[in-house]
C-alpha positions in Angstrom: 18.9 59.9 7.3 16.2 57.5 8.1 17.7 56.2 11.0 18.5 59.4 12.5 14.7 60.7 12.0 14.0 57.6 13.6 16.3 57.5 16.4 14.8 61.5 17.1 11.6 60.6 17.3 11.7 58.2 19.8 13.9 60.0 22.0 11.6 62.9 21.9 8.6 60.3 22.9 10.7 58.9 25.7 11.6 62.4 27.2 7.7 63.3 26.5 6.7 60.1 28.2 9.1 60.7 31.1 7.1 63.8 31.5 3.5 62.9 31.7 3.9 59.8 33.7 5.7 62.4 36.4 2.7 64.7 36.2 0.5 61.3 36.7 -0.2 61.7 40.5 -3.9 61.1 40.8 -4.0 58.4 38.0 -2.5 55.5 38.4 -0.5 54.2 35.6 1.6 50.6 35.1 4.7 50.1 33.2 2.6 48.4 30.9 0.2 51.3 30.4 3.6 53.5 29.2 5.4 50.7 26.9 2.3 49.7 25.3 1.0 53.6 24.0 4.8 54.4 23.9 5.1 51.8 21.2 1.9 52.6 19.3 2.9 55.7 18.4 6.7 55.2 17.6 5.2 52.4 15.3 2.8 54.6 13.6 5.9 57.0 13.4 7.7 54.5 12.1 5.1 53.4 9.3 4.5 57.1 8.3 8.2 57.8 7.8 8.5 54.4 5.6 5.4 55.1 3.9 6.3 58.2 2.4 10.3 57.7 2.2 9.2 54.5 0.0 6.0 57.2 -2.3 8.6 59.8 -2.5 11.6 57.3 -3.7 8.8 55.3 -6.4 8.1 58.4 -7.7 11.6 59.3 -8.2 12.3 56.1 -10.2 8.9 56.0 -12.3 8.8 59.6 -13.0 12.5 61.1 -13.3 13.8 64.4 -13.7 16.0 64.7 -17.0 18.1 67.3 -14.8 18.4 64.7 -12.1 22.0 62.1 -11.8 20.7 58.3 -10.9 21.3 57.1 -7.8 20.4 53.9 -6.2 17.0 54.7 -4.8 16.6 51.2 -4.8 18.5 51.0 -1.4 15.6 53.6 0.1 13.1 51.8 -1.2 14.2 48.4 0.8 14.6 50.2 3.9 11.4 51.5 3.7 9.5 48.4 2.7 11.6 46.6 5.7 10.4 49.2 7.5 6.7 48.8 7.0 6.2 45.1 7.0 7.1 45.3 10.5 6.2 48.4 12.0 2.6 49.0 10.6 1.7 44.9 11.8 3.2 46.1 15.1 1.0 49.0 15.1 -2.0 47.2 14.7 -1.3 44.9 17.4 -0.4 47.2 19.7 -3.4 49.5 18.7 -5.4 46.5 19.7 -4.2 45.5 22.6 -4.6 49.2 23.8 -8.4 49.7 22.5 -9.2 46.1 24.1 -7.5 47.5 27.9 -9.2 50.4 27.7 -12.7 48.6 27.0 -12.2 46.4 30.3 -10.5 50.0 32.0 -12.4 53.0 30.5 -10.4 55.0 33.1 -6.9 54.5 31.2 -8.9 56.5 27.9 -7.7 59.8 30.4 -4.0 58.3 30.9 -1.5 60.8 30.9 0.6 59.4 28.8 -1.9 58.4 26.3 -3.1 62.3 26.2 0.3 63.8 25.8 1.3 61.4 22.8 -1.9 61.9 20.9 -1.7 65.7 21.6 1.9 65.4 20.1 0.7 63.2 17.0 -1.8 66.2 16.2 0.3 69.0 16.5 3.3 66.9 14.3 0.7 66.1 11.6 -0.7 69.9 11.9 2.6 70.8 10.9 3.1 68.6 8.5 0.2 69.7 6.9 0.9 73.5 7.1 4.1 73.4 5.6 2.7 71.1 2.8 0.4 73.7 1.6 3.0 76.5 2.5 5.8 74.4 0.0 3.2 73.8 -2.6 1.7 77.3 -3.1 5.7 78.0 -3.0 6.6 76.3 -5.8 3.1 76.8 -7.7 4.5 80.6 -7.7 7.6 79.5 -8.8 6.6 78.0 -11.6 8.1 74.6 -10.6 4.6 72.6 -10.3 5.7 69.0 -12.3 3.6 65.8 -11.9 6.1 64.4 -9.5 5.7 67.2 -7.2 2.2 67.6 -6.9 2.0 63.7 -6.0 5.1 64.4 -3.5 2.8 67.1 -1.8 -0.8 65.2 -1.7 0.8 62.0 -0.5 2.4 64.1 2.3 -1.4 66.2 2.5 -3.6 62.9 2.6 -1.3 60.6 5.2 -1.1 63.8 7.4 -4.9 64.1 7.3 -5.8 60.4 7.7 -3.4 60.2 10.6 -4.3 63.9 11.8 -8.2 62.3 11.4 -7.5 58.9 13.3 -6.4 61.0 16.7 -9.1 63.3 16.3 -11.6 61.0 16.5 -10.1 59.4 19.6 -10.2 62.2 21.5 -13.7 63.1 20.8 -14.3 59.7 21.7 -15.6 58.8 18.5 -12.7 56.1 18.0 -14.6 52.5 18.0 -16.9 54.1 15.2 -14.2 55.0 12.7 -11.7 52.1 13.8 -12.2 49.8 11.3 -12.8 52.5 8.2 -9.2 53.5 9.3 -7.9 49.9 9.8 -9.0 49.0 6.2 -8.3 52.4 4.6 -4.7 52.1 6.3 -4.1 48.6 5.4 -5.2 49.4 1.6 -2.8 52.1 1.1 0.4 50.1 2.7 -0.5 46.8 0.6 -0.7 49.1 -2.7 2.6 50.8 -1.8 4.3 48.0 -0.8 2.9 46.2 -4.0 4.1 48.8 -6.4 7.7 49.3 -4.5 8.5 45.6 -5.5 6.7 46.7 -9.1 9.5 49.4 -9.2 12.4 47.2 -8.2 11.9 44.1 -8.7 12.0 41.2 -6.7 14.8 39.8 -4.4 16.3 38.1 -7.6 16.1 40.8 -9.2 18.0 42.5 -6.5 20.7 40.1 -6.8 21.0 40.4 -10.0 21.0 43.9 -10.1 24.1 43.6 -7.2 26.3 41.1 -9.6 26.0 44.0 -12.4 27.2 46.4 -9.8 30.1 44.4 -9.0 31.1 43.9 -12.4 30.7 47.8 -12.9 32.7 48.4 -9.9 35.6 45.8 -11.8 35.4 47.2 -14.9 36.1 50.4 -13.0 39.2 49.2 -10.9 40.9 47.7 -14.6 40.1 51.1 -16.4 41.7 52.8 -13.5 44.9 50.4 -14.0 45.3 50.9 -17.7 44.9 54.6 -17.6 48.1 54.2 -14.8 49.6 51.6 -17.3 49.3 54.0 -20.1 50.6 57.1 -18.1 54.1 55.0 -17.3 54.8 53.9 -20.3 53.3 55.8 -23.0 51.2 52.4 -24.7 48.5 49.7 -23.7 48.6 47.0 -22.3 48.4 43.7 -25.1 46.1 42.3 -22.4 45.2 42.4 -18.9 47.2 40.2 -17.5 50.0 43.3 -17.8 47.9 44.8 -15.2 48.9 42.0 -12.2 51.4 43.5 -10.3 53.1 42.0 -7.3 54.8 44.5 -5.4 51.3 46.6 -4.9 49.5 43.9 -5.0 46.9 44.4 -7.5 45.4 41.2 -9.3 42.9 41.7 -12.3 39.5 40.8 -11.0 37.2 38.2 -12.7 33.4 37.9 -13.7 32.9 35.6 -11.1 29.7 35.5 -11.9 30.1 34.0 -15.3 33.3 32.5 -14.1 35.1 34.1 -17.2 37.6 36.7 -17.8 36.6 40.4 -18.9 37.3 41.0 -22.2 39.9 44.0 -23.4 39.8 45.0 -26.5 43.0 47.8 -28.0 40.8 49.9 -30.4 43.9 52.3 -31.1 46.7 53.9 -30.1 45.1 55.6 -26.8 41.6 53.9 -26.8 40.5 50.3 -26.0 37.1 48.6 -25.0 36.4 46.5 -21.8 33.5 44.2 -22.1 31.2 42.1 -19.8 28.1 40.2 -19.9 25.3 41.6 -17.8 22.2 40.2 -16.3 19.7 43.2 -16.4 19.8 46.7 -17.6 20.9 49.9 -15.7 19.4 52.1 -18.4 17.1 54.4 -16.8 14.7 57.1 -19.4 15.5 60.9 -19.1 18.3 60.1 -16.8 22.1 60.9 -16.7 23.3 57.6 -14.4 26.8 58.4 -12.3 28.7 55.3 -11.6 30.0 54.4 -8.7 33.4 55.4 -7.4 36.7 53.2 -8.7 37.7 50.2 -6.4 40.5 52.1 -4.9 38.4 55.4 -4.6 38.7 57.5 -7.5 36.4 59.2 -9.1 34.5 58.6 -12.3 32.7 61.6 -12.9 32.7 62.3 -16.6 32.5 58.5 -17.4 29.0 56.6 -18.6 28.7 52.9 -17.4 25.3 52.5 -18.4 24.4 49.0 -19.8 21.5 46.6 -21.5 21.3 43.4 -20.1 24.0 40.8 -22.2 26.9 41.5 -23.7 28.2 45.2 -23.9 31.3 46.9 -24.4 32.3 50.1 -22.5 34.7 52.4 -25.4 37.5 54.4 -23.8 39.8 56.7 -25.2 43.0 58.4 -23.0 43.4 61.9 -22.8 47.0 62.7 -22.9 46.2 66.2 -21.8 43.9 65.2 -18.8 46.6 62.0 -18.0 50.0 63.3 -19.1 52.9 61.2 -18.2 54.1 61.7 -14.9 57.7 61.5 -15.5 57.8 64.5 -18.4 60.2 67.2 -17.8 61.5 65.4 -15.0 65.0 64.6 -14.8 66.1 61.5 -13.2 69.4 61.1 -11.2 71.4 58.1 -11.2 70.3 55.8 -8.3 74.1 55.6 -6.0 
């Protein structure tokens, strides 16, 4: 979703670009001229996008929604921070670069392109600001005001304005005077986010860690699946996993290869057993129903609850002969000739 917003906007900049350097016929304007305002604003573009994509998915993790399924917002919260380390340096230097050219060539302050882009950044961030205050007294009427909402919409309200502020002042020509309060200001509120994304989830190792527990889960997954198909066949459980291998489809029980160790199965009765791993970190999330990921082969695990501590932990299954009956029952088999 990111990447599409992404790959929008700077089409609609190109095309916009195109425009105004065609309607350039008594200024005189150099490729540089176009790349370098061109790529000022798709980097601010950029870092707004990321900057808010990475509030909006913080929020989400430190303040959930009991109604809310989990869902790896970690992954969002990566892209954006990827995002923003280089897109907000890049539009600093660029923004530089542009406010040093125009210092040696105050003509170029009247560029075309450099109008048309900043006209286009105000009237985005106008928006962006009307239908803030238009979803907010919405939902205020509605009676859904939470916490997490009300940061959503001023996060949205004060980026729109300090951006919506920034342009302003450039076109009034009041821009070297309130460059370095937005520099700082800018550079403050990126740091902080950035700060408290990795607060939220963790460092790199952590990360890793976090992606060996998922693999596990996704294992644990692909045996369950295999002893629910076992049990369906013939009516009992496996003794052990080993059972499971099977040649002719090709399926081989996976290991912890992370411990280097077997998974333990456990029979608990006649239609329920226990599979067991040991975990790094925990996937336990407050006020928050998690959904596991699909089976290895692609099934799905809706109803099921693979939420762990960190350490050992064993997942308990029972069979439900009325939601997996045998498949053979009632059938009649014919003689093979």
């Amino acid at each position: 979703m990111i990447a599409i917003s992404f790959i929008s906007v700077i089409i609609i900049l190109l095309l916009i670009s195109i425009l105004a350097m065609k309607d350039e016929q008594h200024k005189k304007s150099t490729p540089k001229d176009f790349f370098l305002n061109l790529g000022a604003i798709v980097a601010i573009y950029v870092s707004v996008i990321s900057f808010l994509n990475l509030l909006f998915t913080t929020l989400d993790s430190i303040l959930p929604d009991s109604a809310d399924y989990y869902y790896d917002s970690y992954a969002s919260m990566r892209l954006a921070v990827a995002c923003l380390v280089i897109a907000f340096p890049l539009f600093m230097l660029l923004s530089r670069m542009l406010n040093k050219d125009i210092k040696k060539n105050p003509e170029k302050e009247n560029l075309g392109v450099r109008k048309w882009l900043t006209y286009l950044t105000l009237f985005v961030t106008g928006i962006a600001m009307a239908v803030d205050l238009i979803w907010l007294i919405n939902n205020f009427l509605s009676g859904e005001i939470t916490l997490r909402f009300s940061l959503k919409a001023l996060s949205v309200l004060v980026t729109s304005l300090l951006v919506f502020g920034y342009y302003i002042t450039k076109i009034r020509g009041e821009g070297p005077k309130y460059e370095k309060l937005f520099a700082w200001t800018s550079v403050t509120l990126v740091i902080a986010a950035i700060s408290f994304g990795f607060y939220v989830m963790g460092s790199p190792f952590t990360q890793r860690l976090r992606n060996i527990d998922e693999k596990k889960i996704q294992d644990l997954q692909s045996v369950q699946s295999q002893i629910v198909n076992y049990w369906q066949q013939k009516e009992f459980l496996p003794e052990n996993l080993q059972d499971l291998n099977d040649p002719i489809s090709g399926y081989v029980v996976p290991k912890d290869t992370d411990k280097n160790v077997d998974y333990v199965y456990k029979i608990m009765g006649m239609t329920s057993f226990q599979l067991c791993a040991n975990f790094n970190i925990t996937n336990e999330y407050k006020n928050r129903q998690p959904t596991p990921t699909a089976y290895y082969p692609g099934t799905s695990a809706k109803n099921e609850t693979w939420a762990h501590p960190a350490g050992e932990y064993c997942f308990d299954r029972t069979i439900d002969p009325a939601l997996y009956p045998h498949p053979l029952k009632g059938v009649k088999l014919e003689p093979f000739q």
